[in-house]
N, C-alpha and C positions, 0 to 999 in steps of 0.2 A: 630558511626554505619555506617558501608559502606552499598551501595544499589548494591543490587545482579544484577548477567546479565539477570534473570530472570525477577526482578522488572523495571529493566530499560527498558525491552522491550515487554513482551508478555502481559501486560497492557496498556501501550503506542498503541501499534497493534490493540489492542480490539478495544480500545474506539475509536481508528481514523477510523478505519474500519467498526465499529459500525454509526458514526458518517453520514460515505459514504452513507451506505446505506440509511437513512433518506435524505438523498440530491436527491438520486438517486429517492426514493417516493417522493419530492417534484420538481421533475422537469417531472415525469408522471404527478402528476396533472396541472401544468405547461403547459404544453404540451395537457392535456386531456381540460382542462380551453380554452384555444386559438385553438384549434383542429385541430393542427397538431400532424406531426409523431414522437414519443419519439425517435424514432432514429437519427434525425435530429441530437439530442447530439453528438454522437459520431464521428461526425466527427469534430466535434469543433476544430480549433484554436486557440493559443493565437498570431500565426502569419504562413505565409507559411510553412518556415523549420522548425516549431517546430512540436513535437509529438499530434496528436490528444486527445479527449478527454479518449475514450474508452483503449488507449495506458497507460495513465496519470492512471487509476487504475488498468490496468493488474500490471501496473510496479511498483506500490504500495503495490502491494500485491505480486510481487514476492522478494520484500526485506523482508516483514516479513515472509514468507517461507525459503527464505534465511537465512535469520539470525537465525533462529529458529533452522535448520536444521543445518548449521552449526557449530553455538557454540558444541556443542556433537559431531558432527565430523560424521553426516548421511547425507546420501547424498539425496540434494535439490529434491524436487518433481518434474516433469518437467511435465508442465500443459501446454494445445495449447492453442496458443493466436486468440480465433479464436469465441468471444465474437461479434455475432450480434444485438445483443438488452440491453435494463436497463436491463430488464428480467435476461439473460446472466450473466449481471457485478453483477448483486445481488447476483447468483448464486456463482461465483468466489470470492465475497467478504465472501459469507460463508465458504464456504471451505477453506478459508483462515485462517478466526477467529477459524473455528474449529482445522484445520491443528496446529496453532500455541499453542491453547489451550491444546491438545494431547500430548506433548511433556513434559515427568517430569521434574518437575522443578530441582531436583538437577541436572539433565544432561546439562541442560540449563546452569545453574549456574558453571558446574564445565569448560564450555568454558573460564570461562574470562582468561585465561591464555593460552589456545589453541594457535597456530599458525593458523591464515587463511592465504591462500594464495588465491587472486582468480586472474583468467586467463583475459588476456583480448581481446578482437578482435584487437586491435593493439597495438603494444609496450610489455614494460615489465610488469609480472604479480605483482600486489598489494600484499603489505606483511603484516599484522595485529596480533596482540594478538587481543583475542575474548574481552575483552574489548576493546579496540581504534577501532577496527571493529565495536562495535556496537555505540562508541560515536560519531565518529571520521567520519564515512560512512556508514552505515546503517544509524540511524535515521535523516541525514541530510536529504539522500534522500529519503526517507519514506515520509518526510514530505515537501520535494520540490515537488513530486508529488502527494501529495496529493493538496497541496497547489493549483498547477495549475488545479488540477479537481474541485477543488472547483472555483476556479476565473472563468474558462468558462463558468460554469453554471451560475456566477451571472452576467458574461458580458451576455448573452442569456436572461436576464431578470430573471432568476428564484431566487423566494424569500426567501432565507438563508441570516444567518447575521453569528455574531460572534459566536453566543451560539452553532448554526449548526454546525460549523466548530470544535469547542471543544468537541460538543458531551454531553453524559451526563452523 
C-alpha cells in the first residue's frame, strides 16, 4: 500500500502546527510566570546570522501552504510577514492548519506526479515531481524550522519536552 501526497503531509502539518501552538501557550505562561514581555520570544536566536524566532514559524507555515497549494497546481497564498506578538503567530498558525485542511484531498493526492518548479532568489530554479517535493524539500524543511522554533523556546527556559514537540 503506498502513502498518498495527501497522507504524507496535510496530517504531518496539523499535528506539528497544532503542536506550535501549545508551545506558543506555554511560553505566554512562561513569560506571564516570570513577568515579563511574551514578545521578548520573538526575537530569539539560535545565533546572530540565523533567522529569529517569530521568522522560524512564519516559515513553517509557509511550506505547508506551499506544498498544499502546490501539489494541485494553485497558486500559494501570499500572507504578510508582519507577525507582532504569540497572539499573531497563533493566529497565522490557524490559518494555516485551516488553509491546508481546505484543500481536497484527491487534488492534493493527484500532485504526486505534478512537475514543481520553484524559483529562487538566486541561481537556478528547483525542479521536483510533487512527490520528491514533498519528501525530498518540503517536509525536511517544515521540520528544520519547526525544529529551531522549538529549541529557542526551550533554550529561553520554557518548559516543553519531547511529547510538546510531537504534539498529540
Amino acid at each position: 500500500m503506498s502513502l498518498s501526497m495527501h497522507e504524507a503531509s496535510v496530517p504531518a502539518f496539523t499535528r506539528q502546527l497544532g503542536a506550535m501552538l501549545n508551545w506558543l501557550d506555554k511560553a505566554q505562561a512562561h513569560a506571564e510566570a516570570r513577568k515579563f514581555d511574551a514578545g521578548n520570544y520573538l526575537g530569539l536566536r539560535l545565533a546572530p546570522d540565523r533567522l529569529p524566532f517569530s521568522r522560524q514559524i512564519q516559515i513553517s507555515c509557509d511550506f505547508a501552504k506551499g506544498c498544499v497549494a502546490r501539489l494541485p497546481g494553485h497558486e500559494v497564498p501570499k500572507w504578510d510577514d508582519n507577525e507582532a506578538s504569540l497572539d499573531d503567530l497563533r493566529a497565522r498558525i490557524r490559518k494555516t492548519i485551516d488553509y491546508v485542511q481546505s484543500v481536497p484531498v484527491p487534488s492534493v493526492d493527484e500532485g504526486a506526479v505534478r512537475a514543481i518548479v520553484l524559483p529562487l532568489r538566486v541561481g537556478d530554479p528547483l525542479h521536483f515531481t510533487g512527490k520528491d517535493y514533498v519528501t525530498q524539500f518540503v517536509l525536511p524543511n517544515f521540520y528544520f524550522h519547526a525544529t529551531a522554533a522549538y529549541a529557542l523556546l526551550r533554550h529561553a527556559g520554557v518548559e516543553i519536552g519531547k511529547r510538546d514537540f510531537l504534539g498529540r
